[in-house]
Structures are given as structure tokens and as C-alpha cells.
C-alpha positions as CSV (number, residue, x, y, z in Angstrom):
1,X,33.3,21.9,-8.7
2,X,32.9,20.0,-5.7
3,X,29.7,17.7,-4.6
4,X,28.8,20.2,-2.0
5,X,28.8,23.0,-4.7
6,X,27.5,20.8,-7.1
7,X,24.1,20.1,-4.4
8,X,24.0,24.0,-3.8
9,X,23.5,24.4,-7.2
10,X,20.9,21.7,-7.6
11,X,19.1,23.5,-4.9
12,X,19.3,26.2,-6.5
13,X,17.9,24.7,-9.9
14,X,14.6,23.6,-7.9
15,X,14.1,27.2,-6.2
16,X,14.0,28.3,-9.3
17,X,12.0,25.6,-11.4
18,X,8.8,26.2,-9.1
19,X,8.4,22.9,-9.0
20,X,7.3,20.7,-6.1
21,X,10.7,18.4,-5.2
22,X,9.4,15.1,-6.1
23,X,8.5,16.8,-9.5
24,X,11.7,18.1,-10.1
25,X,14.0,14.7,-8.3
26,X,11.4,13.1,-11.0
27,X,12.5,15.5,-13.7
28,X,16.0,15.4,-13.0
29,X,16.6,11.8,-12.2
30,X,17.3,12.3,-8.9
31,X,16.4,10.6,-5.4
32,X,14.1,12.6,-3.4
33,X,15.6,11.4,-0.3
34,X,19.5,12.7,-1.7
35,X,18.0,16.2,-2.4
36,X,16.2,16.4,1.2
37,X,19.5,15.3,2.6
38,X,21.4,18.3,0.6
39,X,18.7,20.8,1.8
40,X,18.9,20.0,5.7
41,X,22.4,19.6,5.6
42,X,23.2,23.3,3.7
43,X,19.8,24.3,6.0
44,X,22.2,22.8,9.7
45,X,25.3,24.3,8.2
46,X,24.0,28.0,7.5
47,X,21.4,28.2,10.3
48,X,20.8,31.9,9.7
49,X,19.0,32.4,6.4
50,X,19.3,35.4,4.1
51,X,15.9,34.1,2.8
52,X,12.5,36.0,3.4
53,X,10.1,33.8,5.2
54,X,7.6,34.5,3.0
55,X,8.5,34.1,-0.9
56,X,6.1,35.2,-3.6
57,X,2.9,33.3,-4.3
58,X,3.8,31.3,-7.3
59,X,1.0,30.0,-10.1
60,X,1.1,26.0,-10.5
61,X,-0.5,24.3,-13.9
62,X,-3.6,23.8,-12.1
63,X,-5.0,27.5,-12.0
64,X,-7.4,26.4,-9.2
65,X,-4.7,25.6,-6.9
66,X,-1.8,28.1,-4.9
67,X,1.0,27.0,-3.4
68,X,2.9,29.0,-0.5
69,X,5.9,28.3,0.5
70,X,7.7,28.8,3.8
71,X,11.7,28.8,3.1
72,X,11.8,24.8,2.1
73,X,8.1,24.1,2.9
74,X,5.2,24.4,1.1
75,X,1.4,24.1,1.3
76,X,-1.2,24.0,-1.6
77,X,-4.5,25.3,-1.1
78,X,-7.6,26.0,-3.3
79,X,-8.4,29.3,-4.0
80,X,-11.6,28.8,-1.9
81,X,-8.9,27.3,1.2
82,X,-7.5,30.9,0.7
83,X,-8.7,33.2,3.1
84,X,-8.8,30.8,5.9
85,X,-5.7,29.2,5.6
86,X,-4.5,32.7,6.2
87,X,-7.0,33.7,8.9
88,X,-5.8,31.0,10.9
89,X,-1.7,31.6,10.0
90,X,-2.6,34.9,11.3
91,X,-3.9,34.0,14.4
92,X,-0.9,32.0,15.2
93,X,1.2,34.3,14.5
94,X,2.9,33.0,11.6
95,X,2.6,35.9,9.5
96,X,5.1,38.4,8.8
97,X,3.6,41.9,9.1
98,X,6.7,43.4,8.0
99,X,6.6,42.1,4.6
């Protein structure tokens, strides 16, 4: 295996671990820095996406707290932050209808 299929994998490991990426650089022993330098560069390389822009809303330890993410971003919101948040995503246009 090469280094860049060894970072695709890596990459791969955090999509799936649901975990924030300083959570899982911290749980891995990795630099948080390497990681985000794996993601743009595999991000500038294939810069068409087979990913949804929307992926499913996850539950975090803290069953107060959401997190959405975005592709490779992510925002955490209270419950009560909720309905706002997506109010205003909505009026920006930044939802997908489609979905």
C-alpha cells in the first residue's frame, strides 16, 4: 500500500468513526494538521464528489447536542439551535430540496 492509499483509508476510518477530527487525530495518534492536509489534497485532486452534500444526522455522546455535517465540515448545534439554524440555511439557499 502506498502513503496516498494508506491516507485514503485513514479518511475513510474517520468518516466512519463519527468522530470530530481532533477526536479521532487524538485517538489515533495522529497530527490534526497531516490529516487536514490528506483531506484537501484527495478533496483538490477529485474535485467532483460522489458524496451527498447532506449526510445523515448523526447522535454524539452528549444527547443534547447534533452535529451536521456538510461533506468535510461540520456544525454542532443544540437541539433548541435546531430549527433556526435550518430556517436560516434555508433561506440562503443551502439546503438540498432534492434530498
Amino acid at each position: 500500500m502506498n502513503k496516498s492509499e494508506h491516507w485514503q483509508a485513514v479518511i475513510e476510518q474517520w468518516k466512519a468513526s463519527g468522530l470530530t477530527q481532533k477526536q479521532f487525530c487524538a485517538k489515533e495518534d495522529i497530527k490534526v494538521a497531516t490529516l487536514h492536509y490528506w483531506i484537501k489534497k484527495f478533496r483538490t485532486d477529485n474535485s467532483v464528489s460522489d458524496e451527498p452534500a447532506f449526510l445523515p444526522i448523526r447522535s454524539i455522546s452528549e444527547p443534547d447536542f447534533i452535529e451536521l455535517r456538510f461533506g468535510l465540515a461540520a456544525i454542532r448545534l443544540t437541539i433548541q439551535q435546531l430549527p433556526e439554524t435550518l430556517l436560516i440555511l434555508q433561506r440562503k439557499g443551502l439546503l438540498n430540496a432534492s434530498a
